[in-house]
N, C-alpha and C positions, 0 to 999 in steps of 0.2 A: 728479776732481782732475787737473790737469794739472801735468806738471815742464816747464821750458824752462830750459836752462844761461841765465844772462843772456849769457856770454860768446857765446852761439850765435846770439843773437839780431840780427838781418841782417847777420851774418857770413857765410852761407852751410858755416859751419864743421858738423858731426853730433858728438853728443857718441858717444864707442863704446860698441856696443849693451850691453858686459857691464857697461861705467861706467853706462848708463841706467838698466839692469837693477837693479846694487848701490841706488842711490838709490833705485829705484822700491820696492825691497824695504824698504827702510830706513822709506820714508815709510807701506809699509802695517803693518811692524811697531811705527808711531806709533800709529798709527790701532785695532791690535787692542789697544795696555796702554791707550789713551783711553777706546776704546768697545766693547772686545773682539773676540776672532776672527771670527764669524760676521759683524761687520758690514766690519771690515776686506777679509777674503775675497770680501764680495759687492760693495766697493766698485772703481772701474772706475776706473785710475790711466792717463792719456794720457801720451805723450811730444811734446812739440812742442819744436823746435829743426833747422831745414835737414831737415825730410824728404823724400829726393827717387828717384825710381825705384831708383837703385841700395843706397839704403840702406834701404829697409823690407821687404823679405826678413828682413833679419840685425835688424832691430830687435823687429820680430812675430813674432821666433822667440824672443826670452826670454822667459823667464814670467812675470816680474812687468811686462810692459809688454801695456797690453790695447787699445792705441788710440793711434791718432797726431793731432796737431792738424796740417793741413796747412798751410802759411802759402804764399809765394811759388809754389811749384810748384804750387798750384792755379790761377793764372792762366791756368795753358798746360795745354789741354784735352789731348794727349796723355801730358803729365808728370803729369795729375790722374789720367788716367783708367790709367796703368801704376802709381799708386800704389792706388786703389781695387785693382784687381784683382791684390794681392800674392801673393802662393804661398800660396795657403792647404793646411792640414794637417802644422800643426807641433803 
C-alpha cells in the first residue's frame, strides 16, 4: 500500500515524517480490524510524496513507514542513488 498527500503531489512539498508516520499507522490499524494483526504487521505501507536526499533519513526512521515511492528525484542518478543508500539501522 502506498500513502501520497495529494497536496504533495508535484509540489515538491514532503509531508513530516511524524504526520506520515500518524497516517501510516492509522492506515495499518485499518487494515489489522479488516483482516487482522498479523496480516496488517506483515503488510509493507510505502510513503510517496517529494522524497528527496534530505528527507529519507527522517522518513525511514519512523516505524510505520517501511518504503518510499521515489517519484522526480529518481531522474537524477545522484539524488536516486543518495536516496537508495539511506542510513540504514534505525
Amino acid at each position: 500500500i502506498a500513502y501520497e498527500p495529494v497536496w504533495a503531489i508535484g509540489t515538491g512539498l514532503t509531508c513530516p515524517p511524524k504526520v506520515a508516520n500518524k497516517v501510516h499507522k492509522a492506515i495499518r490499524a485499518r487494515l489489522a480490524s479488516m483482516y487482522g494483526g498479523a496480516t496488517a504487521d506483515g503488510m509493507r505501507i510505502l510513503y510517496g510524496g517529494s522524497v528527496t536526499p534530505p528527507t529519507i533519513d527522517a522518513l525511514m526512521a519512523q516505524p510505520d513507514v517501511d518504503g518510499v515511492l521515489v517519484g522526480g528525484a529518481s531522474l537524477n542518478a545522484e539524488s536516486f542513488g543518495a536516496i537508495a543508500n539511506f542510513h540504514e539501522g534505525w
